[in-house]
VEXVEXZA-854931 format. One record per residue (C-alpha): z, x, y; residue in one letter. Coordinates in steps of 0.2 Angstrom, whole numbers, plus 2048, in hexadecimal, padded with zeros to 3 digits. Example, Ala and Ser with C-alpha at 12.3 -4.5 7.8 and 13.67 -1.06 7.14 Angstrom:
% VEXVEXZA-854931
82783E7EAA/8248447FBS/
END
This chain:
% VEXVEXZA-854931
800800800X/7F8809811X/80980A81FX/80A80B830X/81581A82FX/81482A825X/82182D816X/828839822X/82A82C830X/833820824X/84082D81EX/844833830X/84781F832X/85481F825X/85B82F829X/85E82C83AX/86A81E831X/872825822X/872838825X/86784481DX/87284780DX/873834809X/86283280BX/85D841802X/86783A7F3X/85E8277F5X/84F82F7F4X/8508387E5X/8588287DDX/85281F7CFX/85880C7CAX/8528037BCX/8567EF7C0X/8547E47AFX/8507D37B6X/8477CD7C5X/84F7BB7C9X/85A7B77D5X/8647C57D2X/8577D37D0X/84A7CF7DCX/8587D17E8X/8617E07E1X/84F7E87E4X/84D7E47F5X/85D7E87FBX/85C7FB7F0X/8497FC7F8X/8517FB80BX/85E806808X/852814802X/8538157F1X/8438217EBX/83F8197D8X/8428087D1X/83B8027C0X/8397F17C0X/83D7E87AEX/83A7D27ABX/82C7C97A0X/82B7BB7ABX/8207B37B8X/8277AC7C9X/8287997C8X/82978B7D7X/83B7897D1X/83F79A7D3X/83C79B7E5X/84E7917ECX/8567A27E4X/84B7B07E3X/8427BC7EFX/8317B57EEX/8277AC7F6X/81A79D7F4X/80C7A97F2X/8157B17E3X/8177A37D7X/80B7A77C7X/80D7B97CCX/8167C67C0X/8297C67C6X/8247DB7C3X/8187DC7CDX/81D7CF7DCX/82B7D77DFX/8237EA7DEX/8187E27EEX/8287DF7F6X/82F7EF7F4X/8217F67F9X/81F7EE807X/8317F580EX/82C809807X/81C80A802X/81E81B7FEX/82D8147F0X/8288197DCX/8278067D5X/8278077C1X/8247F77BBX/8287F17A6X/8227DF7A2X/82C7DB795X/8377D278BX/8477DD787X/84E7DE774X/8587E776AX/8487F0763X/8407F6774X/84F7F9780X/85380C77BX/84080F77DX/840804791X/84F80C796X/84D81E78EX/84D8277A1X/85781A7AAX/86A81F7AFX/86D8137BCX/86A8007B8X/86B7F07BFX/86E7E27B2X/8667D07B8X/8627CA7ABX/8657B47AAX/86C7B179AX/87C7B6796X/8777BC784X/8687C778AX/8757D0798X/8827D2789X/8757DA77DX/86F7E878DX/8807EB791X/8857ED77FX/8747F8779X/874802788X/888808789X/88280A776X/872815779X/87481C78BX/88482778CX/87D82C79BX/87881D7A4X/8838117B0X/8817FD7B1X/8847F37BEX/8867E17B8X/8857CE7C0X/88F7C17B7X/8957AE7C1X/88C7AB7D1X/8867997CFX/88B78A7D8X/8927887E9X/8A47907E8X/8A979B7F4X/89E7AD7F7X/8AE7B57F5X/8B27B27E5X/8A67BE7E1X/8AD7CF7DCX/8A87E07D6X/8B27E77C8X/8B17F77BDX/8B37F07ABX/8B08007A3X/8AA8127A8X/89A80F7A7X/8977FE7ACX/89B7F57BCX/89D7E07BBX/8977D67CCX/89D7C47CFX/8AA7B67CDX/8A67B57B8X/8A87A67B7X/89B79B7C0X/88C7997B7X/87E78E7B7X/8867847A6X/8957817B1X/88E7807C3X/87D7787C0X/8747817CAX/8717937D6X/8707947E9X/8667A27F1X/8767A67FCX/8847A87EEX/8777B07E2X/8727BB7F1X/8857BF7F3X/8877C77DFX/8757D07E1X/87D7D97F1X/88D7E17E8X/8817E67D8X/8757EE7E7X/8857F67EEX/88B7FC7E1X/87D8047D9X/87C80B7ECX/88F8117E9X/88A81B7D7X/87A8237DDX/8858297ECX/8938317E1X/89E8237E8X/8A281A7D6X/8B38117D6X/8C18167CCX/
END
């Protein structure tokens, strides 16, 4: 995607921001985000302005009319792969940005080969079987890699119910865990919005050398 500014411009844009050693650090980043719905076409966006350098992009599915009240796509997405919309959106933010994109459905039998260079991951996955399986295949496979979890942001309860929580060394837990859409019956843009922020800052806090204790 042709930019206005040079890659050069664009990093003294961040730099003047962050500093040079946090941006230096961004850059060199790499974040795989399994899921592009609500949460993860957020998580994206949010990563892509803050600088992050490398994403790998990871979901099966098309964007649907009935995805648009949540997730961060437009009309002129639906039909479009969820990969490949929301690589044009990163894009549009740093076009200079390294956009890997996996269209496919994750199992047991292909997660170690999807996620055989990814250390930092963002799990956004829908279902909650699909984000117990990730978390437990990948603490299994990847002693190396650090996940960064959404669980209970449905409905309208209160924004600050939402939480970020280290379950384990390894994996980080974002949201109230207990509203889902069997309870609630249904997700707002704002609340889900709220969860992808945390997993977004926390991943910003791990890349950074900030990791809770």
């Amino acid at each position: 995607m042709k930019s206005l500014f040079t890659e050069q411009e664009l990093d003294n844009m961040l730099t003047e921001r962050h500093g040079k050693e946090v941006m230096d650090k961004l850059k060199t980043a790499r974040v795989a985000i399994a899921g592009l719905g609500g949460l993860g076409s957020h998580i994206g966006i949010f990563l892509a302005r803050v600088g992050v350098g490398t994403f790998h992009l990871i979901d099966f599915d098309q964007v649907e009319g009935t995805n648009i009240h949540r997730q961060n796509y437009g009309l002129e997405d639906i039909g479009k792969n969820k990969t490949e919309a929301l690589k044009e959106e990163i894009l549009r933010i740093n076009p200079y940005a390294a956009v890997i994109t996996t269209n496919q459905k994750i199992t047991r039998e292909n997660i170690g080969e999807v996620f055989k260079e990814e250390t930092h991951i963002c799990e956004a996955f829908d279902r909650a079987e699909a984000k117990a399986m990730l978390i437990e295949e990948l603490l299994t496979l990847r002693s190396d890699s650090v996940i960064v979890a959404g669980s209970g942001m449905a409905g309208i309860s209160s924004g600050n119910q939402i939480v970020t929580t280290q379950k384990l060394k390894r994996l980080y837990l974002c949201g109230d865990e207990v509203n889902g859409v069997e309870e609630c019956g249904s997700f707002f843009a704002t609340r889900v919005a709220i969860c992808a922020g945390h997993q977004a800052h926390m991943m910003l806090r791990l890349l950074l050398g900030k990791e809770d204790k």
